[in-house]
C-alpha positions in Angstrom: -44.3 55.2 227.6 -46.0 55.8 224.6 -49.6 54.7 223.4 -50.4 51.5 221.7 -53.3 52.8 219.9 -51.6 53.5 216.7 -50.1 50.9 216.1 -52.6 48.7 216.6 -55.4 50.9 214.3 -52.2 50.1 211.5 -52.1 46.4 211.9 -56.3 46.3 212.0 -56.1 48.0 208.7 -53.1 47.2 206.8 -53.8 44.5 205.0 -50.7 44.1 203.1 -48.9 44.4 206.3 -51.3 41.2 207.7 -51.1 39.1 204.8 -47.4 39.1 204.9 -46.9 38.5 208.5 -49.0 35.6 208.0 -47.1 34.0 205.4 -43.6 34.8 206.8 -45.0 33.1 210.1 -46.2 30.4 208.3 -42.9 29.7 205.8 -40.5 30.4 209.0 -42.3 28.0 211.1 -42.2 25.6 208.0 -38.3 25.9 208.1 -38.2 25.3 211.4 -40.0 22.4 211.5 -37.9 21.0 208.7 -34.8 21.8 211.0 -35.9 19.9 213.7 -37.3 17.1 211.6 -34.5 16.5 209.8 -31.5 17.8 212.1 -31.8 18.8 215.7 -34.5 21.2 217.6 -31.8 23.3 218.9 -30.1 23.9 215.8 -34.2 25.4 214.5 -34.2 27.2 217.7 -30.4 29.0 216.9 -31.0 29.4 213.0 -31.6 33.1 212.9 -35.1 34.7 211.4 -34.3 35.7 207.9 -37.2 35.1 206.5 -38.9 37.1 209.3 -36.7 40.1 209.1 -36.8 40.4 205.2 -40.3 39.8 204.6 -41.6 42.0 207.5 -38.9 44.3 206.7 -40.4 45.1 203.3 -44.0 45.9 204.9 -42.6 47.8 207.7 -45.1 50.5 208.2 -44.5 54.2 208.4 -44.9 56.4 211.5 -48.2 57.2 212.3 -49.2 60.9 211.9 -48.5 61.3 215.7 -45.2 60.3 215.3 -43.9 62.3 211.7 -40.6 63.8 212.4 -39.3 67.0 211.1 -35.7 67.1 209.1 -34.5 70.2 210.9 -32.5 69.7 213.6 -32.0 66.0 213.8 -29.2 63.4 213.4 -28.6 61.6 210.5 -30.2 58.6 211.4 -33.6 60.7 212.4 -33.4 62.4 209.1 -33.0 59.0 207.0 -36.3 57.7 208.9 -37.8 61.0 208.1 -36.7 60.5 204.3 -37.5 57.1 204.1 -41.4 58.0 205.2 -41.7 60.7 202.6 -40.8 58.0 199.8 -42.9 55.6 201.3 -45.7 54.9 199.0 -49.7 55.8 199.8 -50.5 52.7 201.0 -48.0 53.7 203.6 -44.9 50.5 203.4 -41.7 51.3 202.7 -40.9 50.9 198.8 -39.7 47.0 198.4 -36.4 48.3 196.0 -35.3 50.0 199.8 -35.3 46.8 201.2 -33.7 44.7 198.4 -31.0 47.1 198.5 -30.3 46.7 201.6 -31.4 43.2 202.2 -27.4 42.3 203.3 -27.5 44.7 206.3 -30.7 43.6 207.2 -29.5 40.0 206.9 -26.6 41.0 209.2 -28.6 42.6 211.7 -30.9 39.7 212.0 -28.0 37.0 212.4 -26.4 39.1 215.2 -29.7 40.7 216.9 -30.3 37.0 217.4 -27.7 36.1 218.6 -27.8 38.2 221.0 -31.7 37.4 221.8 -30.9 33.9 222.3 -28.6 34.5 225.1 -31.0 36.6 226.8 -33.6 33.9 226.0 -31.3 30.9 227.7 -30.4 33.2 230.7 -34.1 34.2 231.0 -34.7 30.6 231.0 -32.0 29.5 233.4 -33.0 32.3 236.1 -36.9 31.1 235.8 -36.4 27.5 235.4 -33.8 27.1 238.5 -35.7 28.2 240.8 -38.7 26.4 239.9 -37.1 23.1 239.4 -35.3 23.3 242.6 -38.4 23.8 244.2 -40.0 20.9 242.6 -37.1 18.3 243.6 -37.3 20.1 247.2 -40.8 18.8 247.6 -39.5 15.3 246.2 -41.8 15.3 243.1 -38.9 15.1 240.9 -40.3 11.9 239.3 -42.9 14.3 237.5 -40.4 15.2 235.5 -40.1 12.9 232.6 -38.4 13.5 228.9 -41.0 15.9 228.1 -40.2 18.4 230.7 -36.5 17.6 230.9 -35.8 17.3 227.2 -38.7 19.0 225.6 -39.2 21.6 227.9 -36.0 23.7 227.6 -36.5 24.4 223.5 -39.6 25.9 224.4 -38.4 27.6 227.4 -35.4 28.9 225.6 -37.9 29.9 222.3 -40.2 31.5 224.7 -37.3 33.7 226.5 -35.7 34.4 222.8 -38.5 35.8 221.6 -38.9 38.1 224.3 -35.7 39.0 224.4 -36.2 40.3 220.8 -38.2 43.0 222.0 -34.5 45.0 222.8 -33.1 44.3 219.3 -35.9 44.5 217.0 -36.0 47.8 216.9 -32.2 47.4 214.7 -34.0 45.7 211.9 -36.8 48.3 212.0 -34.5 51.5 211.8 -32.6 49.9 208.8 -36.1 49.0 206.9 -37.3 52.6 207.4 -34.0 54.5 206.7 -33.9 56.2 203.6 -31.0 54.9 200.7 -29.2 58.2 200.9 -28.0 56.8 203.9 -27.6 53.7 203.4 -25.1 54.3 200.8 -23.5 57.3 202.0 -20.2 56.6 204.1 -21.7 53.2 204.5 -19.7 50.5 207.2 -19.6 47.0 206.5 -22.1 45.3 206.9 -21.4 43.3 210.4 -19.5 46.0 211.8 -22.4 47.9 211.1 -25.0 45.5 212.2 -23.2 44.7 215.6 -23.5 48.5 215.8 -26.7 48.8 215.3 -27.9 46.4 217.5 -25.9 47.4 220.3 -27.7 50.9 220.0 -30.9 49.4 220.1 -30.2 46.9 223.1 -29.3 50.5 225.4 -31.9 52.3 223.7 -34.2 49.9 225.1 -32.5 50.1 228.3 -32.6 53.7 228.7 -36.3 53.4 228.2 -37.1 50.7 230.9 -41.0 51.6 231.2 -41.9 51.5 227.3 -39.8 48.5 227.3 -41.6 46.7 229.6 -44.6 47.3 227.4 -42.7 45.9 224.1 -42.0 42.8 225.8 -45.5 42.4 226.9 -46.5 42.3 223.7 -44.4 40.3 222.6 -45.2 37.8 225.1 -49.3 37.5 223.4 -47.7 35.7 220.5 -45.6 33.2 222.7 -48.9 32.3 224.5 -50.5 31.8 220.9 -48.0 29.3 220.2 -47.2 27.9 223.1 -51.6 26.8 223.6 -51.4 25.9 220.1 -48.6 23.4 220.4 -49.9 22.4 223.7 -53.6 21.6 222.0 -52.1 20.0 219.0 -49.9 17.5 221.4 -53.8 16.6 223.3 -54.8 15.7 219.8 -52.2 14.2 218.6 -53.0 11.3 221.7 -53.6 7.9 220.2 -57.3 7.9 220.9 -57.8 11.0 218.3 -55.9 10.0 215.6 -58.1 9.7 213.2 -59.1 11.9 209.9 -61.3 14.1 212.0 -58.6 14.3 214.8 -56.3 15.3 212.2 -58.6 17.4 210.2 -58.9 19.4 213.9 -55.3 19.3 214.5 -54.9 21.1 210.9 -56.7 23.7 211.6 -55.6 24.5 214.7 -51.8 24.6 213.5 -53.0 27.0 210.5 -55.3 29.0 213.4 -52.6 29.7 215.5 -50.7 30.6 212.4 -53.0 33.5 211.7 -53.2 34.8 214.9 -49.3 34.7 215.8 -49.4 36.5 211.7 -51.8 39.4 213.1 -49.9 39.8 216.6 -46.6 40.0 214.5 -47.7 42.6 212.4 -49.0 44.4 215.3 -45.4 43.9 216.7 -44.0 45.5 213.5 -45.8 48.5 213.3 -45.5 48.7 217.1 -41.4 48.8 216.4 -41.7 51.1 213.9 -43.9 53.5 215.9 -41.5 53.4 218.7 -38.6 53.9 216.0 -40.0 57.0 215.1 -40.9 58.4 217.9 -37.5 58.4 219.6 -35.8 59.7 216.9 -38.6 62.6 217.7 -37.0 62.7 220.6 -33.6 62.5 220.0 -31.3 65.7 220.4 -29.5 67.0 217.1 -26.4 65.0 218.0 -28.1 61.9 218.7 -26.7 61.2 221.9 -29.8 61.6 224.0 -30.1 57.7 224.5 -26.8 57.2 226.2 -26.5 60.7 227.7 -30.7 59.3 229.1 -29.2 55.7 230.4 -28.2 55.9 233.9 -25.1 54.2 233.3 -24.4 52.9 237.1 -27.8 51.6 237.7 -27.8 49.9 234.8 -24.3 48.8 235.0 -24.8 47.6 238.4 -28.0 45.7 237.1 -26.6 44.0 234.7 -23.5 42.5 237.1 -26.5 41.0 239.6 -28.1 39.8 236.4 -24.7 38.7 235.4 -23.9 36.8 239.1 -27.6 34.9 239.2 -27.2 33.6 235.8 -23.7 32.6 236.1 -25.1 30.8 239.4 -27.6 29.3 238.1 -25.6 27.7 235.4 -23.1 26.8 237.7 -26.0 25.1 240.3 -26.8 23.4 237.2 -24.1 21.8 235.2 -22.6 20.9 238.9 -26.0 18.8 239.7 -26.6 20.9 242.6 -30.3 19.8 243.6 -32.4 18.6 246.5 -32.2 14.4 246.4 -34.6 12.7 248.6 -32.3 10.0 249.0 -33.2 9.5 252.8 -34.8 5.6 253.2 -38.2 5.2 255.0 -37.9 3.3 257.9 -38.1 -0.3 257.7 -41.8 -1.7 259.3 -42.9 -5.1 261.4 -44.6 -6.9 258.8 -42.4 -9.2 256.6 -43.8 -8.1 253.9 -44.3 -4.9 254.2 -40.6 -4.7 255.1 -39.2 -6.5 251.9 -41.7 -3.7 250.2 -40.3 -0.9 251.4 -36.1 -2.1 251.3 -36.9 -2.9 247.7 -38.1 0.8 247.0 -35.0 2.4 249.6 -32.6 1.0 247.0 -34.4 1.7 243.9 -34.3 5.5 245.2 -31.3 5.7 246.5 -28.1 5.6 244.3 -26.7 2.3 244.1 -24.9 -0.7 241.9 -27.4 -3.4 241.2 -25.6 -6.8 239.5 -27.8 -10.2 238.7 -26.7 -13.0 237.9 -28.1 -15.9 236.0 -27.0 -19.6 236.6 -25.2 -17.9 239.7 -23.8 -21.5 240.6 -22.1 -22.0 237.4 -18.6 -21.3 236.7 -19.1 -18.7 234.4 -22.4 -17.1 234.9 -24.5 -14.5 232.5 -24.0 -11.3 234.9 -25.8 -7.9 233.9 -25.0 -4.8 236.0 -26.4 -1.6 236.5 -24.7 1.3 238.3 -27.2 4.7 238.5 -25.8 8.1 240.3 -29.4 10.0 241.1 -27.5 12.7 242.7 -25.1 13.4 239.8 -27.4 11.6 237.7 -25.4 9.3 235.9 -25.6 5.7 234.7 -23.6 2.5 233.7 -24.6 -0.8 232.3 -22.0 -3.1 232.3 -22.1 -6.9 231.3 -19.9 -9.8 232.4 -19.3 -13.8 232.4 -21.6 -15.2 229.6 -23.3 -12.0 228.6 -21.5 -10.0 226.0 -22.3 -6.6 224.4 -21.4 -2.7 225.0 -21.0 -1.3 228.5 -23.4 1.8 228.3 -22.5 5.0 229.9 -25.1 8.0 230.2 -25.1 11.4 232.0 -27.5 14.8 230.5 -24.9 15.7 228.4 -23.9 12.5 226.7 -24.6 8.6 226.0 -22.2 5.7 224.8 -23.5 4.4 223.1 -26.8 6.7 222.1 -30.3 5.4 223.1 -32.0 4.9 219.5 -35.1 6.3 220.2 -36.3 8.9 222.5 -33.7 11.9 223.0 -32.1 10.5 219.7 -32.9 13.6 217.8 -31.7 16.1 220.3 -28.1 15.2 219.5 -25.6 18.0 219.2 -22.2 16.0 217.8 -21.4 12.4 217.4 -18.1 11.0 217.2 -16.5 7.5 218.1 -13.8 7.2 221.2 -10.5 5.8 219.8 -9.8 3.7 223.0 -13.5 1.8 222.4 -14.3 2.9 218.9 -17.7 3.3 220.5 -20.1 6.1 219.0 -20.7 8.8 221.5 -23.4 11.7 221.0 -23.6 14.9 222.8 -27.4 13.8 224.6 -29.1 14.0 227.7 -29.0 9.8 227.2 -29.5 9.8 231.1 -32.7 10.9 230.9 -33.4 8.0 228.5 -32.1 5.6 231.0 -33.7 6.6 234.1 -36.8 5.9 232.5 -36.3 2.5 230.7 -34.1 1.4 234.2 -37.3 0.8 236.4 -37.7 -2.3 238.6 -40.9 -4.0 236.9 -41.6 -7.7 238.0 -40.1 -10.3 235.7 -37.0 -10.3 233.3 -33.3 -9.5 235.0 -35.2 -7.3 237.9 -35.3 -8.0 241.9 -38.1 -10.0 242.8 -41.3 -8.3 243.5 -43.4 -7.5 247.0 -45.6 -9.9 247.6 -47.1 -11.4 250.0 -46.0 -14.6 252.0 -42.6 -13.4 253.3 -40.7 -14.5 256.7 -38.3 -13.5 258.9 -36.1 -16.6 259.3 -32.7 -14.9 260.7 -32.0 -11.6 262.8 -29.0 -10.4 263.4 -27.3 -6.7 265.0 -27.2 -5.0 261.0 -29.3 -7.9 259.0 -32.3 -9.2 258.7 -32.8 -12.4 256.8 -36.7 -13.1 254.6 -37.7 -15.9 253.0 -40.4 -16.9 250.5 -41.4 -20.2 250.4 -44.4 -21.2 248.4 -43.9 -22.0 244.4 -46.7 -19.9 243.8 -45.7 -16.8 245.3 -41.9 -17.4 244.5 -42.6 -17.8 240.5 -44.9 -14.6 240.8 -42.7 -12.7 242.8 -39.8 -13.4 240.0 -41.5 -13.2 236.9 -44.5 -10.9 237.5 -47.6 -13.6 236.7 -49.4 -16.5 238.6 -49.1 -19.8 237.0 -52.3 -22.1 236.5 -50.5 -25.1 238.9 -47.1 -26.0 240.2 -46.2 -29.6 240.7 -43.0 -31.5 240.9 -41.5 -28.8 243.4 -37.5 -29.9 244.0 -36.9 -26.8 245.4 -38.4 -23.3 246.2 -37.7 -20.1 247.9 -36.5 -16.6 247.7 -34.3 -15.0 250.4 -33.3 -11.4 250.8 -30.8 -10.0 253.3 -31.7 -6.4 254.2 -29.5 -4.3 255.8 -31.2 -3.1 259.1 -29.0 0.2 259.4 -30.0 1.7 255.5 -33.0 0.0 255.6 -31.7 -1.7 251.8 -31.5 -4.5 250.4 -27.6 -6.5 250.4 -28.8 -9.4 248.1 -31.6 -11.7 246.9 -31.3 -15.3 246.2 -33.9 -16.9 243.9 -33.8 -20.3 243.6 -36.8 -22.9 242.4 -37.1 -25.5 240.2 -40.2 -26.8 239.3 -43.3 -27.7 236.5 -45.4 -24.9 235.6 -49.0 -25.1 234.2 -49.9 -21.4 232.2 -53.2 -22.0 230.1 -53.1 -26.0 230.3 -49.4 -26.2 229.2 -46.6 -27.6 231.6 -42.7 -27.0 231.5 -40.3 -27.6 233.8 -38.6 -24.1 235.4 -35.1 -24.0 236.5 -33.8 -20.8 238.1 -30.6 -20.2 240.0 -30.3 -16.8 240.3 -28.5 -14.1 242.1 -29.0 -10.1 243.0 -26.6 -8.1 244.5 -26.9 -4.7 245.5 -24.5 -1.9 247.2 -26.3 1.8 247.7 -24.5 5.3 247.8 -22.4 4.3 244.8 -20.9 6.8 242.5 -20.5 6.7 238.5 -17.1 8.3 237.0 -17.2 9.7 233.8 -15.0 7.3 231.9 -11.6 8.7 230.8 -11.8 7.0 226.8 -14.5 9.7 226.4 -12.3 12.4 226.9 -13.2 15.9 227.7 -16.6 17.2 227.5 -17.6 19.0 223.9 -19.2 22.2 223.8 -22.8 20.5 223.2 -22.1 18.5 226.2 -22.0 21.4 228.3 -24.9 22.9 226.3 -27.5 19.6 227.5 -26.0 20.1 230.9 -26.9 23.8 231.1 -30.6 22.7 229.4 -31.3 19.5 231.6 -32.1 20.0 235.1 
């Protein structure tokens, strides 16, 4: 454990140290903005912090006076932090030539230090997010869940955990800002061999200090909260109703506040790395072995295999769709209408192939179908007779074609199949789907409840409803109430449910008549047909060929 005082009296005061936290946060977040802008989220959340580890890198403070080591006795990286602090200038930042010099391993130790945070990050955020998830389908509240926290939700998630996870490697980048260029250039390794090195000795020096790592990662969570309010605040006024020159003026300088304050908690963070830095090589034996000899290698080892098991698990729950469903139909009541209410929303919950058909008494009608897999959560759209077009396939690793809009700019890959010459992108398209696919009254959708319905046939697994009167019939199909309906040559609706699932088998909608809306009269002619079939399952189709690696990547992040 060691004090936090110092550090923090260095970041109050060093004003250098401040202002060029603050600009690297701001210029890094600028970069990844424009990453996500103009290529993918993901690929801002992978690109490693270069600007971060060079700028603070130069500004890396030296030891406080608590924390000065002694060159007698000590190993050679002790004595090139040692050396490196007696160069350092007055104002007490190591000398900016150090860091130029040696800007390549510094470079190298940032790109694989991340690399390595990262995966902690994503398996920090698949052991959290699991669990929670789970429990939030368990209480069937899954449709809470929209694109924000399906989509969105994992970049942050998998930031958050990154970040965090930092707090074990940092401390690589700090040792090679603060070493002295004796060694540096003495016997030196190259530069990724030497940076996976590096980093691996920082990862079990943070192991073998479990308590004062703890502490690091605390602090490192205050500048994740920073952000994470910040981006929430700026998303409440970036609503519609606020977006005006004063909304934006407020949005502005909230962005730039949050900026500042994630600036000072950084360099807090870097003189807090530095500190600790110093202080084990203060503690370090002349050999510089006490940090393995210190790690209790079983305990840890064993650690990291249950670590190793729940992630794995995790990821396998969730690329496999393993989740509660709450697939299970209410039971179907007295009233007619009422009844037709709830066997409409059984099969819109449960999975199921829904076809309509248009001018169903023709010989070649205009048929649209739509096949959804909640459990596995995947979706078709096929078309058929008269209409023409695509057929749409979606799952939360990949849509063919790709929705437009939406989840769009999450896509990791595109290509075209051969057998279809269709474009398919590496998506989570059936998140776009699930949304857009929702029963609303009018259009190519089942009728609505409403009210009027009879029971007009019962049988041992059916039951037979009609709707009769123009009025409700035209509401219930297209979702308004006309002004008058004369000329009636025929009217009704009538829906078999299916008394066992408590679903709906098919709907028949048939009226022709004249319609008054607003003083204006046309004649309606409908002839049209729904079919439905629950518990139906949607194959991945075989011209799409096997999964790509950011396929699996949106399965692992959607759940």
């Amino acid at each position: 454990m060691f004090a936090l005082r110092s550090p923090l009296s260095v970041a109050l005061n060093d004003t250098r140290l401040v202002a060029v936290a603050v600009v690297v946060v701001l210029v890094e977040t600028t970069v990844r903005v424009l990453l996500a802008a103009l290529w993918n989220p993901l690929v801002a959340l992978a690109a490693p912090p270069l600007v971060t580890a060079a700028g603070l890198g130069a500004v890396t403070p030296r030891n406080p006076p608590d924390a000065t080591p002694s060159n007698s006795g000590r190993s050679d990286i002790t004595r090139s932090i040692a050396n490196g602090n007696a160069a350092a200038s007055a104002t007490g930042v190591v000398p900016i030539g150090f860091v130029r010099d040696r800007l390549p391993r510094i470079v190298a130790i940032a790109t694989i230090g991340h690399a390595v945070a990262l995966a902690g990050g994503l398996a920090l955020f698949v052991l959290v997010d699991t669990p929670a998830k789970a429990a939030i389908y368990w209480l069937g509240r899954g449709d809470v869940l929209g694109i924000g926290w399906l989509v969105a939700w994992p970049t942050v998630g998998v930031t958050a955990g990154t970040f965090l996870a930092w707090s074990a490697v940092a401390g690589a980048v700090t040792d090679a800002a603060l070493e002295a260029e004796e060694v540096e250039t003495r016997g030196e390794k190259p530069p990724l061999r030497g940076a996976v090195e590096r980093v691996a000795t920082a990862v079990v020096r943070s192991l073998a200090a479990p308590r004062s790592t703890a502490v690091v990662v605390g602090c490192h969570l205050l500048p994740v909260v920073i952000g994470v309010l910040g981006a929430a605040t700026i998303l409440v006024l970036g609503s519609p109703r606020m977006r005006e020159s004063a909304g934006i003026a407020l949005m502005a300088a909230v962005a730039l506040g949050a900026i500042a304050l994630i600036g000072i908690s950084m360099a807090f963070l870097t003189a807090l790395h530095a500190h600790r830095s110093v202080r084990e090589a203060v503690n370090a034996d002349p050999d510089g072995g006490s940090t393995v000899e210190s790690l209790p290698v079983r305990r840890v080892a064993l650690a990291l295999l249950v670590v190793s098991a729940l992630v794995v698990g995790a990821g396998a729950v969730r690329v496999t769709e393993t989740r509660p469903v709450d697939a299970t139909p209410e039971p179907l009541p007295e009233d007619p209408d009422a009844l037709y209410a709830t066997a409409l929303a059984n099969t819109e919950r449960a999975s199921h192939d829904y076809r309509v058909a248009v001018d169903a008494g023709s010989e070649e009608p205009f048929i649209v179908g739509h096949r959804i897999d909640r459990e596995d959560r995947r979706y078709r759209q096929y078309l058929r007779g008269e209409a023409v077009g695509p057929e749409v396939y979606a799952s939360t690793g990949v849509g063919s074609p790709p929705p437009r809009t939406g989840v769009a700019a999450y896509a990791l890959g595109t290509r075209t199949a051969p057998e279809t010459d269709q474009s398919v992108a590496a998506l989570p398209a059936y998140v776009h789907w699930d949304v857009r696919y929702e029963w609303e009254a009018g259009g190519l959708n089942p009728p609505a409840a409403v009210e009027g319905w009879e029971v007009i046939d019962r049988g041992d697994d059916r039951l037979v409803l009609e709707l009769a009167d123009p009025e409700a019939v035209y509401y219930a199909a297209q979702g308004r109430r006309p002004s008058d309906v004369t000329d009636v040559s025929s009217s009704r609706i009538r829906a078999t449910v299916d008394r066992d699932r408590g679903t709906l088998r098919s709907v028949d909608v048939r009226l022709n008549a004249t319609l008054v809306h607003d003083g204006e009269s046309r004649r309606y002619d409908a002839d049209v047909r729904h079919e439905f079939t629950v518990d139906s399952d949607v194959e991945r189709p075989d011209e799409l060929g096997s999964p790509s690696l950011g396929e699996w990547i949106w399965r692992l992040l959607v759940f």
